[in-house]
PADRENTOR-569042 format. One line per 4 residues: number of its first residue (from 1); their letters; for each residue x, y, z of C-alpha. Coordinates in steps of 0.5 Angstrom, whole numbers, m for minus. Layout:
N
NUM) a) X,Y,Z ~ ...
END
This chain:
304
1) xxxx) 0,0,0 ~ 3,6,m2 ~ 3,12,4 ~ 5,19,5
5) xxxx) 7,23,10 ~ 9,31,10 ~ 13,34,16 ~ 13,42,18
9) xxxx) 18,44,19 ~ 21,51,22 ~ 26,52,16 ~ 24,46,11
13) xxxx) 17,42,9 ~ 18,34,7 ~ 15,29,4 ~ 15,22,3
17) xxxx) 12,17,m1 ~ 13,10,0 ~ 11,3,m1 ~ 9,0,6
21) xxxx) 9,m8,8 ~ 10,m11,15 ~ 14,m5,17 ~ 19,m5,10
25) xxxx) 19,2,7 ~ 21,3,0 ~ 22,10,m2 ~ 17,13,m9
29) xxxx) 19,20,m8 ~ 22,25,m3 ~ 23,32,m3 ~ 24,38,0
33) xxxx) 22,45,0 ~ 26,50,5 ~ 21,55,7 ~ 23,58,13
37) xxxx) 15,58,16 ~ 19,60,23 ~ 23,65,21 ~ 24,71,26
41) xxxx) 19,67,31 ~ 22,68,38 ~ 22,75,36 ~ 14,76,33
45) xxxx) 12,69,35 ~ 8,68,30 ~ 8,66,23 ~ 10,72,18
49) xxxx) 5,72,11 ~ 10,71,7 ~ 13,64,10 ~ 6,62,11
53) xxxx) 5,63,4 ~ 12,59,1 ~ 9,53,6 ~ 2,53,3
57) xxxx) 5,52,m4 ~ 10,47,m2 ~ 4,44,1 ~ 0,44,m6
61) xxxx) 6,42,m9 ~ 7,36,m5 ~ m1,34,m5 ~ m1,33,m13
65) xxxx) 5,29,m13 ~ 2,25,m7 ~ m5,24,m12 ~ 0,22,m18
69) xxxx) 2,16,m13 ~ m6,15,m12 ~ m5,18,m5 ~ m11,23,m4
73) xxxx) m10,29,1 ~ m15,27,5 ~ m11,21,6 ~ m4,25,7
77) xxxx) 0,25,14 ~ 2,32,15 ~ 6,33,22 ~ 8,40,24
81) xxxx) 14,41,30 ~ 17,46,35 ~ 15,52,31 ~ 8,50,30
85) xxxx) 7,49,37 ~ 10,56,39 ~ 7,60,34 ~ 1,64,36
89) xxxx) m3,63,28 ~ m1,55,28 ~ m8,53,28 ~ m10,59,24
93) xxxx) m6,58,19 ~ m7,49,19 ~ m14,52,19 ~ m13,55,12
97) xxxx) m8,49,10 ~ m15,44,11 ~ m20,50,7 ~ m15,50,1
101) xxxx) m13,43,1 ~ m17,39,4 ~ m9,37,9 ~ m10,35,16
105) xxxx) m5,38,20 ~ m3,35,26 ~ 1,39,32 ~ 6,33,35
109) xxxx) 9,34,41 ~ 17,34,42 ~ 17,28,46 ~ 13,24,40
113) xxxx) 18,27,34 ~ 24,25,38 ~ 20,18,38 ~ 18,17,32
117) xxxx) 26,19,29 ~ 29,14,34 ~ 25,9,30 ~ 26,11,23
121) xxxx) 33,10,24 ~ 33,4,28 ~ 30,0,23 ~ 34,3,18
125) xxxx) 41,1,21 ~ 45,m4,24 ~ 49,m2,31 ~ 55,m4,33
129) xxxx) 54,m10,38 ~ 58,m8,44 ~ 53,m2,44 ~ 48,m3,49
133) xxxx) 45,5,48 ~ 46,9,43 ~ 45,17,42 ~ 41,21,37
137) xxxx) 41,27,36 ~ 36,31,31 ~ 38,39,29 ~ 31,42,27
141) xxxx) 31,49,25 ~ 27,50,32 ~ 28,44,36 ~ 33,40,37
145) xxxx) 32,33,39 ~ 36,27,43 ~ 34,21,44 ~ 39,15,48
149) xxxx) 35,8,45 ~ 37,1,47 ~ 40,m4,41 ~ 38,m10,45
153) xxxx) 30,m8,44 ~ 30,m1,41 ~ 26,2,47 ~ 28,10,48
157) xxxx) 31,10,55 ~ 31,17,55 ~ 29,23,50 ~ 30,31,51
161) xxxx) 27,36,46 ~ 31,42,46 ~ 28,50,45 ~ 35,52,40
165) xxxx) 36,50,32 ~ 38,52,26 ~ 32,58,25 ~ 33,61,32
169) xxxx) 40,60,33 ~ 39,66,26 ~ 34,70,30 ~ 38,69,36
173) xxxx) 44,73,33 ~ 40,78,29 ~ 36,80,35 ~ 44,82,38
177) xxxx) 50,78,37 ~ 54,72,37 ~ 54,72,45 ~ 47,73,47
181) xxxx) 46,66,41 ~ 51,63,45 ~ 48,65,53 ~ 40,63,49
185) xxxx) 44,56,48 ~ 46,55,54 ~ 39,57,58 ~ 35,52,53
189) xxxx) 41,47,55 ~ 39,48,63 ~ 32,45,62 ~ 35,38,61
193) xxxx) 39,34,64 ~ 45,33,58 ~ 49,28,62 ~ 44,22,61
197) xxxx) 47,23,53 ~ 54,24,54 ~ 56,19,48 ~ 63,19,44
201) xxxx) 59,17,39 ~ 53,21,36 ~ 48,19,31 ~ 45,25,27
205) xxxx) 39,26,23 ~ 35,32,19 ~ 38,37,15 ~ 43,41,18
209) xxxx) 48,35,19 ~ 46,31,13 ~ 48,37,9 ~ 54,37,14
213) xxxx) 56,30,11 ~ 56,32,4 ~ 59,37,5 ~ 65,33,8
217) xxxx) 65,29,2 ~ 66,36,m2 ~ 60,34,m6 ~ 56,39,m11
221) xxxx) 50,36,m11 ~ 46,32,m5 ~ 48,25,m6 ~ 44,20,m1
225) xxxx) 48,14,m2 ~ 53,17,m1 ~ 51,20,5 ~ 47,15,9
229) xxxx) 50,12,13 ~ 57,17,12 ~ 62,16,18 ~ 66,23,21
233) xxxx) 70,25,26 ~ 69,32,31 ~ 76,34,28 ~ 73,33,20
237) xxxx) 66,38,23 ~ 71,43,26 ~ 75,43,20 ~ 70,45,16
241) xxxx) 67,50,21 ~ 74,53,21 ~ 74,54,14 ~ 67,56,14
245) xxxx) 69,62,20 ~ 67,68,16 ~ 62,65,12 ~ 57,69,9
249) xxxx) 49,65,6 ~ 52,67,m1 ~ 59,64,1 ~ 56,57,3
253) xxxx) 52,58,m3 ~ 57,59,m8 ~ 61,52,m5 ~ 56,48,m4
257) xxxx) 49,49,m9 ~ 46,43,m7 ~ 45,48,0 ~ 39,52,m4
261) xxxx) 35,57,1 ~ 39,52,7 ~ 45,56,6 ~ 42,62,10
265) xxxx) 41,58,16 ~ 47,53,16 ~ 51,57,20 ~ 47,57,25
269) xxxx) 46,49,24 ~ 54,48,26 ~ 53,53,31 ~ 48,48,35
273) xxxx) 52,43,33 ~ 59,45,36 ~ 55,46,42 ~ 52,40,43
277) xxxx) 58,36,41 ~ 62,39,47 ~ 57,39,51 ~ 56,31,49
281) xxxx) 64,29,49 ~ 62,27,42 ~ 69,24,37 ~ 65,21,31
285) xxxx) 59,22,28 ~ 55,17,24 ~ 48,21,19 ~ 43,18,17
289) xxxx) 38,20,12 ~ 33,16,16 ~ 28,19,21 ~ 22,23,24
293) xxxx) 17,20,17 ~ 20,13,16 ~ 19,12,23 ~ 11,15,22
297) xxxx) 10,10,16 ~ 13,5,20 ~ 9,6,26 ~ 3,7,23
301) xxxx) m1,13,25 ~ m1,14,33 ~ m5,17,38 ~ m3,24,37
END
């Protein structure tokens, strides 16, 4: 049977189409729009017009290619993360999402997000056997998700949802300077106990550390192969952010063009990122490609 799933995103809009038996995925089409619904967010708190309006037509966009795969709209799973449970016009606009194109949008909680990520990438990967935890860590352009799962029976032994990400790091450091973005990190970081995710090996999902991978490799276009699965050392992604230090949303463009609209916020992604690794003792990093909407397909559709 053939399913859809969309996930709203603070920075990028998703879909995925795949063919699903017994929990087996085979991926029909992916695709991504960066759209930017939580741009200037902790500032406004709510979602500007202009967003509202690039997520809508991602959104038309990504139903007619549903339809074409014999999905109707009504049938598509569409979830919505931290930026939707932050903004003030959520609902309003996910009511205008439902009128125009008959999407049902579903507000999931953080707790549900870092579940349903754990699980996309459990049941697309083999871990090492003389690992009895492993750590997850999910970069989102509003939240940032960890989860510590057990390889023996893949149940989540514990999980945080962090207020920091790509988008509101950006916002962070518009609103006033690099020090007050790395005083808001350190408040977010203060609301979870960050020492049950100490880990010298981290598995990371989503865009900005997918992007980080491809961007290791020196590749032009988003090779997913090739990125799945890509194993690196903290000294490769200090390396690159070194390279990077005085980077402007052009320079990361003019490099690497694969990043489209994802190049205004990449610095703000590295920037999570560096801190999250500090504070987690991180050496080696292994990406996935795999997360929030495999682990949804997988799942089946749970009570929100």
């Amino acid at each position: 049977m053939n399913k859809a799933v969309i996930d709203i995103g603070s920075n990028s809009i998703q879909l995925l189409v795949a063919r699903v038996d017994h929990q087996q995925l085979i991926e029909l089409v992916r695709e991504q729009r960066v759209t930017g619904l939580g741009r200037k967010l902790d500032q406004n708190g709510f979602f500007l017009p202009e967003a509202m309006e690039e997520t809508l037509q991602a959104l038309h966009e990504f139903s007619v290619i549903a339809q074409k795969h014999n999905i109707a709209a009504s049938e598509i799973n569409c979830l919505a993360t931290e930026a939707s449970r932050v903004a003030s016009n959520a609902q309003v606009f996910f009511q205008r999402v439902h009128d125009e194109l008959a999407l049902k949008v579903q507000i999931i909680s953080g707790e549900l997000e870092a579940e349903l990520s754990a699980l996309g990438v459990a049941k697309s990967h083999q871990f090492p056997s003389d690992l009895e935890n492993i750590v997850i860590m999910d970069i989102g352009g509003a939240s940032t998700e960890l989860i510590q799962l057990s390889t023996d029976d893949l149940k989540i032994r514990a999980l945080a949802s962090l207020k920091m990400g790509s988008v509101r790091y950006n916002g962070w450091l518009q609103s006033k300077n690099e020090t007050f973005a790395q005083q808001c990190l350190e408040s977010a970081l203060r609301q979870t106990d960050i020492k049950q995710f100490i880990t010298p090996h981290l598995y990371c999902v989503a865009g900005t550390m997918t992007s980080v991978a491809n961007m290791i490799q020196n590749n032009q276009t988003f090779d997913e192969d090739k990125i799945d699965n890509f194993q690196f050392q903290r000294d490769d992604f200090l390396e690159l952010g070194q390279q990077q230090q005085s980077w402007k949303p052009a320079d990361y463009l003019q490099s690497f063009p694969f990043l489209g609209k994802r190049a205004h916020v990449m610095a703000g992604g590295m920037a999570v990122a560096h801190f999250l690794f500090d504070h987690l003792q991180v050496q080696t990093i292994t990406v996935s490609t795999k997360g929030l909407m495999h682990g949804f397909l997988i799942k089946g559709t749970p009570s929100f």
